[in-house]
N, C-alpha and C positions, 0 to 999 in steps of 0.2 A: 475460238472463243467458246466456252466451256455454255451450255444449253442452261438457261433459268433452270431452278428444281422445283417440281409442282407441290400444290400441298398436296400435305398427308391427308389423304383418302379416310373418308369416315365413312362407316356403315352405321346402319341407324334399323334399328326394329319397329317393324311395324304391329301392333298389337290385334290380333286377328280371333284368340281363341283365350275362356280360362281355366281355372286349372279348378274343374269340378269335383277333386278330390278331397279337396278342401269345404268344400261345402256344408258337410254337418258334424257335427262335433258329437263323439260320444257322453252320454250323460256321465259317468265315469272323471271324465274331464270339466264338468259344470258343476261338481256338487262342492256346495262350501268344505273346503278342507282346515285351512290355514286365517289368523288374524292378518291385518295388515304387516302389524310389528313382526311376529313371526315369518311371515312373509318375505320381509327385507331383510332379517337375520341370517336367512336359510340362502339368500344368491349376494348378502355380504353388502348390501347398499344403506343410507341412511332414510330412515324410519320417511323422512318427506321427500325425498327421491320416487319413494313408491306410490307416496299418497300424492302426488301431479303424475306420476305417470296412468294413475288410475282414473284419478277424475277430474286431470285438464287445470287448469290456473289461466287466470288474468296476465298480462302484462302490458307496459306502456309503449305508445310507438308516436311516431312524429301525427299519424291520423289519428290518435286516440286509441282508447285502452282494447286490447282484443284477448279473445279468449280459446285459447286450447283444448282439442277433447282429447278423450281419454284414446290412450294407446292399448291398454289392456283390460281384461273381460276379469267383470265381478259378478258375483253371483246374489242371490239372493239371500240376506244375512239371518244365518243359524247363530243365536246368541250373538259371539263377538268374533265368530267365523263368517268370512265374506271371499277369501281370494281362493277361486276352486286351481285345480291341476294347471289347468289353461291360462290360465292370470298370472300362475309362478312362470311358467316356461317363458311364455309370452317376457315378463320381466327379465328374468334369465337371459333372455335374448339382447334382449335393448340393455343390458348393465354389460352384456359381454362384447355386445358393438360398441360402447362406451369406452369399455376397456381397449379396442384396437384401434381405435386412436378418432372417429367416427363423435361430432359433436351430434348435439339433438337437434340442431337447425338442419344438419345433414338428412338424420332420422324420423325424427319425427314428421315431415312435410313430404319424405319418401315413402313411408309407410302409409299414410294416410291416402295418397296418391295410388299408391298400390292394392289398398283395401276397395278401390272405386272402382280400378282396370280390373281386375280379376271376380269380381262379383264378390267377395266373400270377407266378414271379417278378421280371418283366423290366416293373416296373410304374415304374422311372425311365426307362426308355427310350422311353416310350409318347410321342407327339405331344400323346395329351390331357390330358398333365400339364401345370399352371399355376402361377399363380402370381400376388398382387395386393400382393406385399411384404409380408405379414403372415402369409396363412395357406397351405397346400398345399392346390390345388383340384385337381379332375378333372372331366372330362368325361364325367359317365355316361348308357350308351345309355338314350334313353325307353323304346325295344321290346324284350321279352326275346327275340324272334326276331330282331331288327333285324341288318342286315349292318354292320359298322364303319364305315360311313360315313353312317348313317342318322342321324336328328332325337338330338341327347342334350340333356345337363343341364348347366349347369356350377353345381357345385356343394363349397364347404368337405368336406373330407376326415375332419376331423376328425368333425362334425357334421351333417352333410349338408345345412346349411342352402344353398337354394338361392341362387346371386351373378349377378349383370348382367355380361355378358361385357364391357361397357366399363372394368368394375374391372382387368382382366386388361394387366397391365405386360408389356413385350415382355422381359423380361429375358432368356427364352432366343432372344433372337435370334442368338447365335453358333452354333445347332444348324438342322442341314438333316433333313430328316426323310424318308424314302422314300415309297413310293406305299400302303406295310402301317402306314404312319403310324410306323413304326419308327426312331430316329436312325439317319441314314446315314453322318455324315460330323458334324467340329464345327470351326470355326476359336477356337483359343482364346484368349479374351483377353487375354492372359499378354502374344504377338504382335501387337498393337493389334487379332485378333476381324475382319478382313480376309484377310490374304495369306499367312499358314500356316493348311495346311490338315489336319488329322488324318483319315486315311479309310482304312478297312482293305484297300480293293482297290485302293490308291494305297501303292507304294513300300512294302508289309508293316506297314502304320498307322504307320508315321514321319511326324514332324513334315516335314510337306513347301513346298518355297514353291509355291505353285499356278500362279504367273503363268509360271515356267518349268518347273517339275516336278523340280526336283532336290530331293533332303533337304539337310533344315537342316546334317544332323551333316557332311555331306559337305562343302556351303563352309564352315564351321567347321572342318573337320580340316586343309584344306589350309592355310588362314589360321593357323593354330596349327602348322603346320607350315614357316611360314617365309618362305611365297608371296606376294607384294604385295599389297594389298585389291582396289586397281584391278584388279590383273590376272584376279583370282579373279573378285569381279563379272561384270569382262568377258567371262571364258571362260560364264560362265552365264546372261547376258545379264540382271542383276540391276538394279532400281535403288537406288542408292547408299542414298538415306534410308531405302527399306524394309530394303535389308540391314544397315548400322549400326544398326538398331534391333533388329531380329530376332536378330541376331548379340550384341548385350550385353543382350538377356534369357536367349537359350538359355544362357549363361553365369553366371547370375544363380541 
């Protein structure tokens, strides 16, 4: 008679240490950059997509109405500039976990959980945020001493059950990450996630084309101003297929 089969063995992460890399943010990264509208244009979401992920909404439930905070960091409003470097990325993040199949009931109550275990707000910006297309994972350190770059866990956010890092989808592959493990810089997919490049010590965090260094809005102005395509291109040393592409999404 063939032996019962036990269950599958779960490992579970216990939360011992956080990730004090994360902890302050360069001013670089706070200074009003971007409108809201602009904001959603530039990582491709609708205009109140942005504005709940920014500052939380109402909704109905069998105990009555509750309300949501804000997922991403606004700045203090320059004219009709509010969303600095950190607010894009931050968004950036949660429209690209959106994109891999990941609701906001998944997201949003993992993040927020996550912002409380690790001491810090800036817990989408973190390098050891993950993702397997299903649930929100992190990478927690093994040692409570440990310096950020030491042994960690990767582990479901929600539950801590422990995951095999080969579950782990590259989905953010359009994010560069600095040496604090902090996002640096993001090329967003919107642009084919190649050859605009968003980086806040590049061109004031304008969409930029990287291969030459000009902003997007600048061959676009001229171009809408009346200039031949060819000749625009050419002043900027563009190539034709990347810039007809780039050129009718920023418009888009």
């Amino acid at each position: 008679m063939c032996c019962p089969q036990r269950p599958e063995l779960q490992v579970f992460v216990v939360i011992q240490s956080y990730d004090q890399s994360m902890a302050t943010l360069p001013e670089i990264y706070l200074a009003p950059r971007y409108s809201q509208a602009e904001a959603a244009r530039i990582i491709d979401v609708p205009p109140n997509s942005l504005r709940n992920w920014a500052s939380g909404y109402t909704y109905p439930t069998r105990e009555g109405r509750r309300e949501s905070t804000s997922l991403i960091t606004l700045a203090e409003p320059f004219r009709s500039l509010i969303v600095p470097f950190a607010g894009l990325a931050e968004a950036y993040v949660v429209k690209t976990l959106r994109d891999a199949g990941l609701s906001m009931q998944r997201i949003r109550p993992a993040v927020l959980a996550l912002k409380k275990e690790i001491g810090t707000q800036d817990a989408l910006l973190s390098g050891r945020l993950k993702t397997d297309g299903v649930e929100l994972l992190y990478e927690y350190l093994d040692d409570p001493d440990a310096s950020p770059d030491s042994e960690s866990s990767l582990a479901v956010v929600r539950n801590k059950q422990r995951m095999f890092r080969e579950v782990v989808q590259e989905h953010l592959q359009t994010v560069t990450y600095s040496p604090e493990n902090m996002i640096s810089r993001f090329y967003p997919a919107k642009f084919g996630g190649t050859d605009v490049i968003v980086d806040p010590r590049i061109n004031a965090g304008k969409p930029t084309f990287e291969s030459v260094g000009a902003r997007v809005s600048d061959v676009v102005g001229r171009i809408e101003a009346g200039e031949p395509f060819d000749e625009v291109i050419d002043d900027f040393g563009l190539d034709e297929v990347v810039a007809r592409r780039v050129i009718h999404e920023y418009g888009s």
